[in-house]
C-alpha positions as CSV (number, residue, x, y, z in Angstrom):
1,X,-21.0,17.9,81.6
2,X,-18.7,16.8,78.9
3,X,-16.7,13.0,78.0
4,X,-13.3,13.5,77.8
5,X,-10.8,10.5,76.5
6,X,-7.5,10.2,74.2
7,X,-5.4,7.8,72.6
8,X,-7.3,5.2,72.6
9,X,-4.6,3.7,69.4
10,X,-7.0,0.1,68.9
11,X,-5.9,-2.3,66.6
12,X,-6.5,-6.0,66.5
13,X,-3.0,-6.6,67.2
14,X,-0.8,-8.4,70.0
15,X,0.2,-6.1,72.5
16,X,3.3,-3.8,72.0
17,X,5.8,-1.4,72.9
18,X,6.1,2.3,72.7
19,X,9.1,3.6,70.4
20,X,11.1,3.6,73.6
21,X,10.3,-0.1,74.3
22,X,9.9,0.7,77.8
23,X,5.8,0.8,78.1
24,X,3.4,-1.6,76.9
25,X,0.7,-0.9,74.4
26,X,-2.9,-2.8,74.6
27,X,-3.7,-3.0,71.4
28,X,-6.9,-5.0,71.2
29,X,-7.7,-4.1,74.7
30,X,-7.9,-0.3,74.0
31,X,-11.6,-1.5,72.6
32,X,-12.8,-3.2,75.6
33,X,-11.7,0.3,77.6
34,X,-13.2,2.3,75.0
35,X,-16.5,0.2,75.5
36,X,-16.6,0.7,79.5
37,X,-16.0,4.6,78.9
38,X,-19.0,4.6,76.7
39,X,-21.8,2.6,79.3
40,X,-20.5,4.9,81.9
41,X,-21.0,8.2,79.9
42,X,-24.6,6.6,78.6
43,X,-25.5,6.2,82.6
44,X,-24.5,9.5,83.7
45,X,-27.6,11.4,84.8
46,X,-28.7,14.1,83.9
47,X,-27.1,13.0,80.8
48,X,-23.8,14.5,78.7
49,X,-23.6,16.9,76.6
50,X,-21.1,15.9,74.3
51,X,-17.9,13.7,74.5
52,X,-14.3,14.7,73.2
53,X,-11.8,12.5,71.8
54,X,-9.0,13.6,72.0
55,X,-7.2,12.3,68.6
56,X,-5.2,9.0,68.1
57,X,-8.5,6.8,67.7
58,X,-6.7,3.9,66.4
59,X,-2.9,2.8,65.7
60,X,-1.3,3.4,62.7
61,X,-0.3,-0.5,62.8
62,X,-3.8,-0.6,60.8
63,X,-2.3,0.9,57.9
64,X,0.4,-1.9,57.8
65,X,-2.6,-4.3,57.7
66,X,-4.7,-2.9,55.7
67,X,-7.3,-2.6,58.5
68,X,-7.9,1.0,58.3
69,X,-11.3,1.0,57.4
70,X,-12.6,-1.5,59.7
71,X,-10.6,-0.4,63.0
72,X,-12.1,2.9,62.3
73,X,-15.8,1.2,61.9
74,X,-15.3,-0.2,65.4
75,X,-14.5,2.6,67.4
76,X,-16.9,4.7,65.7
77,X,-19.5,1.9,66.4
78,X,-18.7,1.9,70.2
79,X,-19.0,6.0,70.5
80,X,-21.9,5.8,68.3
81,X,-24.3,4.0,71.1
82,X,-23.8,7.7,72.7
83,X,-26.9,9.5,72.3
84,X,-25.0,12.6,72.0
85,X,-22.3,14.6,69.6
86,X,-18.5,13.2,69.7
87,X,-16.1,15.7,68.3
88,X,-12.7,14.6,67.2
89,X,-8.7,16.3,67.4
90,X,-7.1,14.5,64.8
91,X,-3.9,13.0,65.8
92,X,-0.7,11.7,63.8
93,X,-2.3,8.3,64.0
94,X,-5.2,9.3,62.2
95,X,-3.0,10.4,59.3
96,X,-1.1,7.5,59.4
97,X,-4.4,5.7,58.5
98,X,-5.8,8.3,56.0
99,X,-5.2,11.3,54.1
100,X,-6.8,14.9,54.7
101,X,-9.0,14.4,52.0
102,X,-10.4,11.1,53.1
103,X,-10.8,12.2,57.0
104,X,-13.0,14.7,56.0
105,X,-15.2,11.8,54.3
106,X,-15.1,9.7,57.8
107,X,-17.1,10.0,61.1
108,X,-13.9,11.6,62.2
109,X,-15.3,14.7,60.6
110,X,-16.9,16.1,63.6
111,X,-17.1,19.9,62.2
112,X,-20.9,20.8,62.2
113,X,-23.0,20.7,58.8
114,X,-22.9,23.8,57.0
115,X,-21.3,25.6,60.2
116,X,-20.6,29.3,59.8
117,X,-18.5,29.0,62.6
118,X,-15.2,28.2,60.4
119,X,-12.9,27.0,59.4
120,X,-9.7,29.0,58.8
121,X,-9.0,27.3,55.6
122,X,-10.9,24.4,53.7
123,X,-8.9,21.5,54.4
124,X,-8.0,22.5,58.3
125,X,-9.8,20.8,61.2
126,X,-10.5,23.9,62.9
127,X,-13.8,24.9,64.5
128,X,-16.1,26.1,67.3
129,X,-19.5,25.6,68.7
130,X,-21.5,26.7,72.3
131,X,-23.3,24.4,73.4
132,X,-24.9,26.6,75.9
133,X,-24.8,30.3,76.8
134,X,-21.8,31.8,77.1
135,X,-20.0,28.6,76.9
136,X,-17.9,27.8,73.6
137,X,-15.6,24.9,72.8
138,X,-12.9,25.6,70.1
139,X,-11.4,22.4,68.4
140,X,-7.9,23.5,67.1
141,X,-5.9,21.4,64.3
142,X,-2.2,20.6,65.7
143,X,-1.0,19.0,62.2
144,X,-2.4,22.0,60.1
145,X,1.5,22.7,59.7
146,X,2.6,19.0,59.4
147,X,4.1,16.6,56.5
148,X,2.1,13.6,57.6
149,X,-1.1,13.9,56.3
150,X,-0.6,16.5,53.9
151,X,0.3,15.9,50.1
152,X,3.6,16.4,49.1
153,X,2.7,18.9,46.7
154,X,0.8,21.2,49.2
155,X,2.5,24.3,49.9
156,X,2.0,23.5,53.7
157,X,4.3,20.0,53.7
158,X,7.1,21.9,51.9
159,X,6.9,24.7,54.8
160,X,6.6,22.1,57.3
161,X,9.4,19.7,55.7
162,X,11.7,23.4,55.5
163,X,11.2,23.9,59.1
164,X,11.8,20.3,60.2
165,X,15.2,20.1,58.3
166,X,16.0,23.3,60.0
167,X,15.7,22.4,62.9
168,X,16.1,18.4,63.1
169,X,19.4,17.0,61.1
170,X,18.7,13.5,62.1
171,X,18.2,10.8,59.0
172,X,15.6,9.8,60.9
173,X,12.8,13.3,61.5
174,X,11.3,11.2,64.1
175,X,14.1,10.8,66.1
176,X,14.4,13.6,68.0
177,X,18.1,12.7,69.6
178,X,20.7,15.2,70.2
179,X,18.1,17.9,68.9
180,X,18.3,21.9,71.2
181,X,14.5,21.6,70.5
182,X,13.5,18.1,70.8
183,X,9.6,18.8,69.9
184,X,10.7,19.4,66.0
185,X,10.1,15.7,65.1
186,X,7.9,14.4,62.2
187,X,5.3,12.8,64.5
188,X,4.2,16.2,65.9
189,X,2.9,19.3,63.9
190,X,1.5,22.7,64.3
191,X,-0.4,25.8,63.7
192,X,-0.5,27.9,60.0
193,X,-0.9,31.6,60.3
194,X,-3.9,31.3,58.7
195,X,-5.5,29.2,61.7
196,X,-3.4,30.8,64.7
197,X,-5.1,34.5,63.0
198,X,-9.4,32.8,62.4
199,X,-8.2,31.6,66.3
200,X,-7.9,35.2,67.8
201,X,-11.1,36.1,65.9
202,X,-13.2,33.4,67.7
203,X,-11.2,34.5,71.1
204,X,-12.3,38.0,70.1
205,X,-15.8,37.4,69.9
206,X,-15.6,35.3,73.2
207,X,-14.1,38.2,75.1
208,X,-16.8,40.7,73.8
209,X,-19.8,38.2,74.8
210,X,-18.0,37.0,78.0
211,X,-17.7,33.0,77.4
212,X,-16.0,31.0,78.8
213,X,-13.7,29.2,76.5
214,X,-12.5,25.3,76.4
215,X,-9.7,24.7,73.6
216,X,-8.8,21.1,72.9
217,X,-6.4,19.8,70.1
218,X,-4.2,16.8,69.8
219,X,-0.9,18.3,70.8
220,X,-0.3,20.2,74.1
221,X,0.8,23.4,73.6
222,X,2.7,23.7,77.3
223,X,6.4,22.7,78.3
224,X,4.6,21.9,81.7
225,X,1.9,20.0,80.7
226,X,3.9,17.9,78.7
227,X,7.6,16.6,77.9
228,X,9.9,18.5,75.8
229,X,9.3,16.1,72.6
230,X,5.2,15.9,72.8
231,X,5.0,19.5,71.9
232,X,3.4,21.3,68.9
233,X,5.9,23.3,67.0
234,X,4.9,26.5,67.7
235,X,2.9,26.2,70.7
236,X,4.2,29.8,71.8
237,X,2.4,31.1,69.1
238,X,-1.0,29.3,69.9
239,X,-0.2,30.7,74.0
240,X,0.4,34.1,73.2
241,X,-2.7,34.1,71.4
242,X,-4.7,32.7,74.4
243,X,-3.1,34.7,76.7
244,X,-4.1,38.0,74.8
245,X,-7.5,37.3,75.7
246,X,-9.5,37.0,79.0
247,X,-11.8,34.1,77.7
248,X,-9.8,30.7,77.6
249,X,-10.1,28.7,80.7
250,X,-8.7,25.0,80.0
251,X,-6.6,23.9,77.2
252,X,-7.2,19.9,76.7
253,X,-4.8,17.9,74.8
254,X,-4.2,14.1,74.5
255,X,-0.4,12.8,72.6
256,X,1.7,12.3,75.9
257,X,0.4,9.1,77.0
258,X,1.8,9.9,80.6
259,X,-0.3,12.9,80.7
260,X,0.4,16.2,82.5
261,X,-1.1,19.1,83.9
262,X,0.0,22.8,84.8
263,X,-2.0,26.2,85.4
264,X,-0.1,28.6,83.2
265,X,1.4,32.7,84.3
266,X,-2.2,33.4,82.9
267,X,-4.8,30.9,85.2
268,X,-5.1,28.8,82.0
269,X,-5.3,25.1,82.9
270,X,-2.9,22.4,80.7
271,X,-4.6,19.1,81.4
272,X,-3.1,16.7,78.9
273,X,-4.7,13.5,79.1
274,X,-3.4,10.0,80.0
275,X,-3.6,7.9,77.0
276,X,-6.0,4.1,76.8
277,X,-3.3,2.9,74.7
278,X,-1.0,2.2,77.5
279,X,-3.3,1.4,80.0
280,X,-3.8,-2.1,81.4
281,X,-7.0,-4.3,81.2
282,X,-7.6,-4.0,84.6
283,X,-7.7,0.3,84.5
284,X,-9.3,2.8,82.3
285,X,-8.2,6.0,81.2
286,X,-11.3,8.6,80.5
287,X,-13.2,11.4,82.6
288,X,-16.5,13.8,82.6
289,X,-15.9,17.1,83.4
290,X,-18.5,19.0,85.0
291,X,-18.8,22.8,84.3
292,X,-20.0,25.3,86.6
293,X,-20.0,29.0,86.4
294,X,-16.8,29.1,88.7
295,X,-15.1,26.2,87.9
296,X,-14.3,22.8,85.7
297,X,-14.6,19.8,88.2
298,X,-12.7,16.4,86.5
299,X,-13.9,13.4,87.7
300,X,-11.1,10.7,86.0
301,X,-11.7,6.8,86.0
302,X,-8.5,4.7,86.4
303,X,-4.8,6.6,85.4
304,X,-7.1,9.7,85.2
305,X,-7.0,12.1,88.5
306,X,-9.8,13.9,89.7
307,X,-8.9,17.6,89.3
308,X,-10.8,21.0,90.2
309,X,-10.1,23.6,87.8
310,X,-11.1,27.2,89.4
311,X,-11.0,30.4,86.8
């Protein structure tokens, strides 16, 4: 059994608005939900395995207030009473807050010491790990292709900045208005070549040792599991190289605050998770997920639905 949660966007801050005004933000009270998903994960018996978070740890409103640092020491704090390992998608929020190069100095950096196990390229968040037989979680990074994040003199944000200009003519990238493809917007991001090809090596080895496979990364990477903006760029590229394997059973994504959830032509489940951020004080918004040899069962507290997933 696993912890799953997303979003969780705290910052010591009066509550808010989405970009739409339309749907409140908790800021402060994202903590307090954050706290309640940790005492229930430390009761569950027999005990987790691991949690994962699902990116978007805290707002980018820190930056503005120079609270970076210390929002980050909270959350961390809370997750840290969990006797087990907590690995981390990293989110546009998180690079808001920080660049690459200091993420990979925070506890965001879940990526196992002195793993063999990846990743693609040095500074991309990529990685996998099995936590029992013939059972392997791979952690993608949705803003490998991104320009938040990445330094403006990395051959990556120039690539990423081409394709966004291409594709979005608005003043304003995050605006995604009038746009044929409304996911090309600066607050999204996607996959290099370099990670989509160390991906299908991993999925290759799954297939050979017959694993069962669990992706998660920030960004969905389904039209139906998602809107048309919360989207990674290339998310057909990431599908077709699941789908050209017989090992991935769940794809887990956080981003849309809504959430979603499809099974895909290929029996893959989509389950994009609702996000803390916009949940009220009186809900929650996490899950376990119990694994069997047949199935995923989600059992969701507050916005979250329970779910069986069969494969």
């Amino acid at each position: 059994a696993f912890g799953v949660i997303a979003d969780i966007q705290y910052a010591d801050a009066e509550d808010g608005y989405n970009f739409g005004g339309y749907q409140r933000r908790y800021y402060r009270q994202s903590l307090h939900l954050l706290w309640d998903a940790v005492e229930a994960w430390a009761a569950e018996r027999p005990p987790l395995a691991f949690v994962l978070q699902l990116g978007d740890i805290i707002d980018g409103l820190n930056a503005r207030s120079g609270e970076s640092e210390g929002a980050l020491a909270q959350v961390l704090a809370a997750l840290g009473q969990l006797q087990v390992p907590v690995h981390h998608a990293w989110g546009n929020h998180e690079f808001y807050n920080f660049s690459r190069a200091r993420l990979v100095h925070t506890g965001l950096n879940s990526r196992p010491a002195g793993t063999t196990a990846g990743p693609p390229a040095e500074d991309c968040q990529a990685y996998h790990f099995s936590p029992s037989a013939r059972f392997r979680i791979v952690v993608l990074d949705t803003y490998d292709l991104s320009i938040v994040g990445r330094e403006p003199d990395s051959p990556h944000y120039w690539e990423s900045l081409q394709l966004l200009r291409e594709k979005n003519p608005n003043d304003n990238l995050n605006s995604p208005t009038g746009l044929e493809e409304p996911r090309f917007v600066e607050f999204n991001g996607g996959f290099s070549q370099a990670q989509l090809d160390w991906f299908n090596e991993v999925l290759k080895f799954s297939d050979e040792n017959q694993e069962k496979v669990v992706v998660m990364g920030h960004l969905p990477i389904h039209p139906n599991a998602s809107n048309r903006v919360c989207l990674a760029w290339n998310y057909e590229d990431a599908l077709s190289v699941i789908h050209s394997h017989q090992c991935v059973v769940c794809f887990l994504a956080g981003h849309l605050h809504d959430g979603g959830y499809c099974l895909d032509s290929h029996g893959v489940h989509h389950l994009t998770l609702e996000g803390v951020i916009e949940t009220p004080p009186e809900s929650n918004a996490f899950g376990t997920i119990y694994v069997y040899e047949d199935k995923m069962v989600l059992k969701g507290r507050g916005r979250i639905s329970d779910r069986v997933m069969h494969f």
